[in-house]
VEXDRENLO-544918 format. One record per residue (C-alpha): x, y, z. Coordinates in steps of 0.5 Angstrom, whole numbers, plus 500, padded with zeros to 3 digits. Each point is the difference from the previous one (the first is absolute). Example, Ala and Ser with C-alpha at 12.3 -4.5 7.8 and 13.67 -1.06 7.14 Angstrom:
// residues 2
525491516/502507498/
This chain:
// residues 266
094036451/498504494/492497497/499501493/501507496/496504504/502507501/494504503/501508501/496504504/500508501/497504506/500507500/496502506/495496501/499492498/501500491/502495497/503498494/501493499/504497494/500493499/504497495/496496494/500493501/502499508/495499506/499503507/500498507/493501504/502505506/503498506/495502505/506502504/500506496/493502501/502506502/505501496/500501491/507495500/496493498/506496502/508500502/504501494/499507499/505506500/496505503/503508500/497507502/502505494/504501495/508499499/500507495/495504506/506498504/505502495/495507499/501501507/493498504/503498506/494501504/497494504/493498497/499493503/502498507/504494503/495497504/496500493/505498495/501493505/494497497/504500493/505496502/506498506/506501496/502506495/504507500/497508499/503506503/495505504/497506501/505506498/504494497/504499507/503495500/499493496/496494503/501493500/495494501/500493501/498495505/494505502/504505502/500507497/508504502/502508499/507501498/501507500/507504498/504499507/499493499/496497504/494494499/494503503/493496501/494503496/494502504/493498497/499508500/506502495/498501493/504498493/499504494/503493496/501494502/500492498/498494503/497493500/499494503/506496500/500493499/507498496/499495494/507499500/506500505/507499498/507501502/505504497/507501497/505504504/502506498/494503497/499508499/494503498/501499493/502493500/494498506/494504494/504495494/500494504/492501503/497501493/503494498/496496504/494503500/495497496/499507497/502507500/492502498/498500506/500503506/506496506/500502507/506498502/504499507/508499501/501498507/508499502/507502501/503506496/507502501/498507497/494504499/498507499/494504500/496506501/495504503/497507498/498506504/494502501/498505496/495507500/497502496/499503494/502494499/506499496/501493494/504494502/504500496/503507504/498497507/505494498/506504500/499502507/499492503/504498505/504493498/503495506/504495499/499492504/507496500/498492502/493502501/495494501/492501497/495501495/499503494/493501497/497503495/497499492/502498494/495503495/499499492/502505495/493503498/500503507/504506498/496506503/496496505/506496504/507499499/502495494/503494503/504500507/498505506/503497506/500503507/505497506/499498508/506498504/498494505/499505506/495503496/503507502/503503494/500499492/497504495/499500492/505495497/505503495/506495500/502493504/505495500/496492502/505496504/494494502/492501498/494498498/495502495/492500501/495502494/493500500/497500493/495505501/495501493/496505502/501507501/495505503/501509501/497504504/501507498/499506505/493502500/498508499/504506504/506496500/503504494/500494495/494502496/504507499/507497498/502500493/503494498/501500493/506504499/505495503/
Protein backbone atom coordinates (compact mmCIF):
# COMPACT_ATOMS: atom_id res chain seq x y z
CA UNK A 1 0.00 0.00 0.00
CA UNK A 2 0.73 3.27 -0.61
CA UNK A 3 2.69 4.86 2.90
CA UNK A 4 2.81 8.35 3.40
CA UNK A 5 3.16 11.21 0.46
CA UNK A 6 6.33 10.22 -0.30
CA UNK A 7 7.58 10.71 -3.88
CA UNK A 8 11.49 10.46 -4.29
CA UNK A 9 12.98 11.08 -7.79
CA UNK A 10 16.56 9.88 -8.73
CA UNK A 11 18.34 10.45 -11.90
CA UNK A 12 21.49 8.54 -13.62
CA UNK A 13 23.41 9.47 -16.27
CA UNK A 14 26.27 7.20 -16.72
CA UNK A 15 27.61 6.82 -13.35
CA UNK A 16 25.57 6.53 -10.02
CA UNK A 17 24.11 10.74 -9.22
CA UNK A 18 21.36 11.11 -7.84
CA UNK A 19 18.66 13.73 -7.11
CA UNK A 20 16.65 13.03 -4.30
CA UNK A 21 13.39 14.98 -3.77
CA UNK A 22 11.49 14.50 -0.58
CA UNK A 23 8.26 16.41 -0.29
CA UNK A 24 8.02 18.69 2.80
CA UNK A 25 6.51 17.31 5.89
CA UNK A 26 6.83 13.28 4.78
CA UNK A 27 9.21 10.73 6.43
CA UNK A 28 11.53 7.76 4.46
CA UNK A 29 11.98 4.42 5.14
CA UNK A 30 15.58 3.05 6.05
CA UNK A 31 17.18 1.08 3.05
CA UNK A 32 15.98 -2.70 2.77
CA UNK A 33 19.35 -4.35 2.75
CA UNK A 34 17.85 -6.55 -0.06
CA UNK A 35 18.87 -3.66 -2.13
CA UNK A 36 22.46 -3.22 -1.04
CA UNK A 37 23.62 -3.33 -4.31
CA UNK A 38 20.87 -1.75 -5.82
CA UNK A 39 19.80 2.29 -5.50
CA UNK A 40 16.00 1.26 -5.30
CA UNK A 41 15.59 1.56 -1.34
CA UNK A 42 12.04 -0.52 -1.33
CA UNK A 43 9.51 -1.99 -3.74
CA UNK A 44 6.95 0.82 -4.58
CA UNK A 45 9.07 2.21 -7.31
CA UNK A 46 8.51 2.64 -10.99
CA UNK A 47 11.81 2.44 -12.12
CA UNK A 48 12.39 3.36 -16.15
CA UNK A 49 15.49 3.58 -18.80
CA UNK A 50 15.41 6.76 -20.82
CA UNK A 51 12.87 9.00 -21.82
CA UNK A 52 9.44 8.63 -23.75
CA UNK A 53 10.44 12.04 -25.91
CA UNK A 54 14.16 10.08 -26.68
CA UNK A 55 11.79 7.74 -27.74
CA UNK A 56 9.80 9.82 -29.86
CA UNK A 57 13.35 11.67 -31.08
CA UNK A 58 14.09 8.35 -32.64
CA UNK A 59 16.85 6.98 -30.08
CA UNK A 60 16.45 3.51 -30.53
CA UNK A 61 19.71 2.19 -29.55
CA UNK A 62 19.90 -0.20 -26.46
CA UNK A 63 21.56 1.42 -23.45
CA UNK A 64 20.89 -1.24 -20.48
CA UNK A 65 20.65 -4.91 -20.85
CA UNK A 66 17.77 -7.18 -19.58
CA UNK A 67 19.92 -9.38 -17.31
CA UNK A 68 20.46 -5.52 -15.54
CA UNK A 69 16.97 -4.16 -15.96
CA UNK A 70 15.91 -7.38 -14.00
CA UNK A 71 17.37 -5.77 -10.68
CA UNK A 72 14.59 -2.86 -11.29
CA UNK A 73 11.77 -4.80 -11.28
CA UNK A 74 9.65 -8.16 -12.42
CA UNK A 75 6.98 -6.60 -14.06
CA UNK A 76 6.78 -3.97 -16.79
CA UNK A 77 7.01 -2.96 -20.65
CA UNK A 78 9.63 -1.23 -23.03
CA UNK A 79 10.75 -2.26 -26.47
CA UNK A 80 14.23 -2.82 -27.62
CA UNK A 81 17.28 -2.23 -29.58
CA UNK A 82 16.58 -0.70 -32.99
CA UNK A 83 12.61 -0.56 -31.47
CA UNK A 84 12.23 -4.47 -32.63
CA UNK A 85 9.41 -5.11 -31.22
CA UNK A 86 7.51 -4.60 -27.96
CA UNK A 87 8.24 -6.08 -24.40
CA UNK A 88 6.16 -7.56 -21.98
CA UNK A 89 6.75 -8.51 -18.46
CA UNK A 90 5.39 -9.85 -15.30
CA UNK A 91 5.62 -12.60 -13.15
CA UNK A 92 9.67 -12.48 -13.65
CA UNK A 93 9.52 -13.09 -17.13
CA UNK A 94 10.52 -10.78 -19.83
CA UNK A 95 8.78 -11.53 -23.86
CA UNK A 96 9.78 -10.00 -27.48
CA UNK A 97 6.61 -9.77 -29.56
CA UNK A 98 8.04 -8.69 -33.13
CA UNK A 99 5.89 -7.91 -36.16
CA UNK A 100 5.14 -11.61 -37.22
CA UNK A 101 3.39 -11.87 -34.24
CA UNK A 102 5.19 -14.12 -32.19
CA UNK A 103 6.10 -13.89 -28.16
CA UNK A 104 9.55 -14.52 -27.84
CA UNK A 105 11.34 -14.72 -24.36
CA UNK A 106 14.09 -12.24 -23.67
CA UNK A 107 17.56 -13.30 -23.26
CA UNK A 108 19.66 -11.30 -20.28
CA UNK A 109 21.89 -10.06 -23.04
CA UNK A 110 19.26 -8.10 -25.15
CA UNK A 111 19.14 -4.38 -24.47
CA UNK A 112 16.06 -1.70 -24.22
CA UNK A 113 16.51 1.74 -25.21
CA UNK A 114 13.40 2.52 -22.99
CA UNK A 115 11.70 0.49 -20.59
CA UNK A 116 9.47 0.38 -17.49
CA UNK A 117 9.28 -1.89 -14.66
CA UNK A 118 8.46 -2.54 -10.78
CA UNK A 119 8.04 -4.97 -8.25
CA UNK A 120 4.64 -5.99 -8.51
CA UNK A 121 2.65 -6.53 -5.24
CA UNK A 122 -1.01 -5.59 -5.98
CA UNK A 123 -2.78 -3.20 -3.35
CA UNK A 124 -6.21 -3.66 -4.91
CA UNK A 125 -7.63 -6.43 -6.78
CA UNK A 126 -11.35 -6.33 -8.04
CA UNK A 127 -13.47 -8.08 -10.63
CA UNK A 128 -14.94 -6.01 -13.64
CA UNK A 129 -17.93 -5.42 -15.50
CA UNK A 130 -18.35 -7.18 -18.79
CA UNK A 131 -18.40 -5.51 -21.66
CA UNK A 132 -15.72 -2.91 -20.98
CA UNK A 133 -13.39 -1.46 -24.17
CA UNK A 134 -10.29 0.66 -23.69
CA UNK A 135 -11.75 3.47 -22.68
CA UNK A 136 -14.53 2.26 -20.42
CA UNK A 137 -11.44 0.12 -18.48
CA UNK A 138 -9.26 3.80 -18.03
CA UNK A 139 -12.66 5.29 -16.39
CA UNK A 140 -13.73 2.63 -14.42
CA UNK A 141 -9.91 2.03 -12.83
CA UNK A 142 -9.35 5.65 -12.14
CA UNK A 143 -12.58 5.81 -10.10
CA UNK A 144 -11.06 3.38 -7.83
CA UNK A 145 -7.89 4.32 -7.13
CA UNK A 146 -7.33 6.47 -4.50
CA UNK A 147 -5.38 9.03 -6.52
CA UNK A 148 -4.37 9.76 -10.10
CA UNK A 149 -1.08 11.75 -8.55
CA UNK A 150 0.96 8.76 -8.56
CA UNK A 151 2.12 6.27 -10.23
CA UNK A 152 -0.21 2.59 -10.72
CA UNK A 153 1.28 -0.59 -11.96
CA UNK A 154 -1.53 -2.12 -13.39
CA UNK A 155 -2.31 -6.17 -14.41
CA UNK A 156 -5.91 -7.22 -16.09
CA UNK A 157 -5.81 -10.74 -16.03
CA UNK A 158 -8.99 -12.79 -18.02
CA UNK A 159 -11.06 -13.48 -21.18
CA UNK A 160 -11.44 -10.93 -24.02
CA UNK A 161 -13.85 -11.37 -26.80
CA UNK A 162 -11.44 -8.99 -28.95
CA UNK A 163 -8.17 -7.57 -28.43
CA UNK A 164 -6.03 -5.75 -31.19
CA UNK A 165 -2.50 -4.74 -30.77
CA UNK A 166 0.77 -4.35 -32.42
CA UNK A 167 4.39 -4.40 -32.97
CA UNK A 168 6.91 -2.46 -34.77
CA UNK A 169 9.78 -3.41 -37.17
CA UNK A 170 13.17 -2.98 -36.28
CA UNK A 171 14.56 -0.10 -37.51
CA UNK A 172 18.09 1.25 -39.19
CA UNK A 173 19.62 3.59 -38.95
CA UNK A 174 19.68 7.00 -39.55
CA UNK A 175 16.93 6.35 -37.24
CA UNK A 176 13.52 7.85 -38.12
CA UNK A 177 10.98 9.39 -35.34
CA UNK A 178 8.23 7.31 -33.89
CA UNK A 179 5.75 8.72 -34.93
CA UNK A 180 6.91 7.95 -38.80
CA UNK A 181 8.03 4.05 -37.57
CA UNK A 182 4.25 3.91 -36.32
CA UNK A 183 2.78 4.21 -39.42
CA UNK A 184 4.44 0.91 -40.49
CA UNK A 185 3.60 -1.36 -37.34
CA UNK A 186 1.99 -4.51 -38.07
CA UNK A 187 -1.65 -4.94 -36.01
CA UNK A 188 -3.12 -8.28 -35.10
CA UNK A 189 -6.18 -8.99 -33.90
CA UNK A 190 -7.22 -12.13 -31.21
CA UNK A 191 -11.17 -13.01 -31.02
CA UNK A 192 -11.93 -15.10 -27.74
CA UNK A 193 -8.36 -14.55 -26.26
CA UNK A 194 -7.61 -15.49 -22.70
CA UNK A 195 -4.40 -13.36 -20.90
CA UNK A 196 -2.84 -10.71 -19.43
CA UNK A 197 -2.49 -7.19 -19.79
CA UNK A 198 0.30 -5.18 -18.12
CA UNK A 199 1.38 -2.28 -17.92
CA UNK A 200 1.31 1.84 -16.44
CA UNK A 201 -0.97 4.31 -15.29
CA UNK A 202 1.14 7.31 -15.22
CA UNK A 203 -0.10 11.07 -13.62
CA UNK A 204 -0.33 13.93 -16.05
CA UNK A 205 2.82 15.86 -14.95
CA UNK A 206 4.85 13.31 -16.77
CA UNK A 207 4.38 14.55 -20.01
CA UNK A 208 7.80 14.17 -22.13
CA UNK A 209 9.34 11.51 -19.45
CA UNK A 210 6.51 8.76 -19.93
CA UNK A 211 3.28 8.55 -21.16
CA UNK A 212 0.18 10.45 -19.07
CA UNK A 213 -2.30 8.13 -18.05
CA UNK A 214 -2.66 4.28 -19.32
CA UNK A 215 0.38 2.45 -21.40
CA UNK A 216 -0.67 -1.15 -21.67
CA UNK A 217 0.83 -4.27 -23.21
CA UNK A 218 -1.17 -7.59 -23.99
CA UNK A 219 0.01 -11.76 -23.64
CA UNK A 220 -2.04 -14.36 -24.66
CA UNK A 221 -2.31 -17.35 -21.79
CA UNK A 222 0.20 -19.39 -24.25
CA UNK A 223 2.31 -16.71 -23.98
CA UNK A 224 3.23 -16.73 -27.66
CA UNK A 225 1.54 -13.69 -29.30
CA UNK A 226 0.58 -10.40 -27.99
CA UNK A 227 2.04 -7.06 -28.85
CA UNK A 228 1.25 -3.22 -27.76
CA UNK A 229 -2.73 -2.90 -26.85
CA UNK A 230 -4.73 -0.35 -29.03
CA UNK A 231 -8.09 -1.87 -28.59
CA UNK A 232 -10.21 -4.66 -26.62
CA UNK A 233 -13.51 -5.96 -25.73
CA UNK A 234 -13.69 -7.68 -21.88
CA UNK A 235 -16.08 -10.43 -21.48
CA UNK A 236 -14.57 -11.55 -17.67
CA UNK A 237 -11.47 -10.22 -15.94
CA UNK A 238 -10.00 -9.17 -13.19
CA UNK A 239 -7.91 -6.04 -12.48
CA UNK A 240 -4.68 -5.78 -9.95
CA UNK A 241 -2.91 -2.18 -9.04
CA UNK A 242 0.22 -1.74 -7.22
CA UNK A 243 0.26 1.98 -5.96
CA UNK A 244 3.79 2.71 -6.62
CA UNK A 245 4.82 6.23 -5.21
CA UNK A 246 8.23 6.44 -6.09
CA UNK A 247 9.76 6.99 -9.54
CA UNK A 248 13.46 6.60 -10.40
CA UNK A 249 15.19 7.15 -14.26
CA UNK A 250 17.90 6.24 -15.70
CA UNK A 251 19.09 8.20 -18.47
CA UNK A 252 21.58 7.05 -21.39
CA UNK A 253 25.19 7.55 -20.27
CA UNK A 254 27.66 9.53 -22.82
CA UNK A 255 28.07 8.18 -26.53
CA UNK A 256 24.68 7.03 -26.34
CA UNK A 257 23.27 10.14 -28.60
CA UNK A 258 21.14 11.55 -25.60
CA UNK A 259 23.85 14.19 -24.57
CA UNK A 260 23.39 15.49 -28.34
CA UNK A 261 19.49 15.51 -29.25
CA UNK A 262 17.83 18.51 -28.90
CA UNK A 263 14.64 18.47 -27.13
CA UNK A 264 13.59 21.90 -26.87
CA UNK A 265 11.66 22.41 -30.26
CA UNK A 266 8.67 19.67 -29.70
Amino acid sequence: MVSGCRLHIWVIAGTLCMLLLTLPGCSTNDTNSKYADNPIAQRETMSQVSTIEALMEGLYDGVMTYGELERYGDFGIGTFDNLDGEMVGFDGSFYQVRTDGVAYEVSDNMTTPFAEVTFFDADLRQDLPEGLDYEQLREYVDDILPTINIFHAIKVEGNFSYMKTRSVPAQEKPYPPLDEVIQHQTTFVFNDVEGTMVGFRCPEFVTDINVPGYHLHFLNENRDAGGHVLEFVMEDAVVSVDYTSDFYMILPAEGSGFYDTDFTEN
